[in-house]
C-alpha positions in Angstrom: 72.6 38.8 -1.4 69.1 36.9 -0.8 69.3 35.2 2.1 65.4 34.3 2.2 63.6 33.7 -1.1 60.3 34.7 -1.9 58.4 32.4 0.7 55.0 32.5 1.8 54.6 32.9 5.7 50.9 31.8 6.0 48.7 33.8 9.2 50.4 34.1 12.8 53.6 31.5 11.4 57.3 33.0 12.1 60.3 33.1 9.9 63.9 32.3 11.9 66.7 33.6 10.1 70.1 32.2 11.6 72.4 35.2 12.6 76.0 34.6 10.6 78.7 37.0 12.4 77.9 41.1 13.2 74.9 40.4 11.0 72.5 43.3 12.4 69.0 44.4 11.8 70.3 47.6 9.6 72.0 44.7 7.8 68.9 43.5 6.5 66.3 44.7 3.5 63.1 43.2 4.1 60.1 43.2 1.7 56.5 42.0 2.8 53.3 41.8 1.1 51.5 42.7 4.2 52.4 43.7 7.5 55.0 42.2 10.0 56.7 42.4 13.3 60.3 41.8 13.6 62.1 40.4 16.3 65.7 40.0 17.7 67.3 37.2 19.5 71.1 36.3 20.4 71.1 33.6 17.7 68.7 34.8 15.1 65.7 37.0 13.9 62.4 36.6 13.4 59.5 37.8 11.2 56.4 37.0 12.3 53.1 37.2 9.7 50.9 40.1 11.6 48.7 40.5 8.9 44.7 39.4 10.2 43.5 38.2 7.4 46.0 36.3 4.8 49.2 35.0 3.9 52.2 37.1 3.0 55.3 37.2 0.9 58.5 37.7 2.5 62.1 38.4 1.1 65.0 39.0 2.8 68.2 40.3 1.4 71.4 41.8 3.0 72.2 45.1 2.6 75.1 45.8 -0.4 78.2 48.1 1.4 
């Protein structure tokens, strides 16, 4: 299940993604055109762009059980 779309996270911008129950970081599959730092907080996640040149591609899915 996608729960981020293909969306463009332009240089040093974050991405919040709401936490909905146990969700957990193994819970999620994240792909990135370039590279990213990932953070955790009580009521959501965040990916932040960490690339240091350009803007990069993020999806985010949940894990299939």
């Amino acid at each position: 299940m996608e729960l981020v779309k293909q969306t463009t996270l332009p240089l040093g911008r974050m991405l919040f993604i709401p936490r909905d129950g146990n969700l957990t970081r193994d819970d999620l599959e994240i792909e990135a055109s370039g590279s990213y730092q990932f953070l955790e907080k009580p009521d959501c996640f965040i990916i932040k762009n960490d690339d240091c040149c350009r803007s990069i591609l993020v999806t985010v899915r949940k894990k299939e059980k």
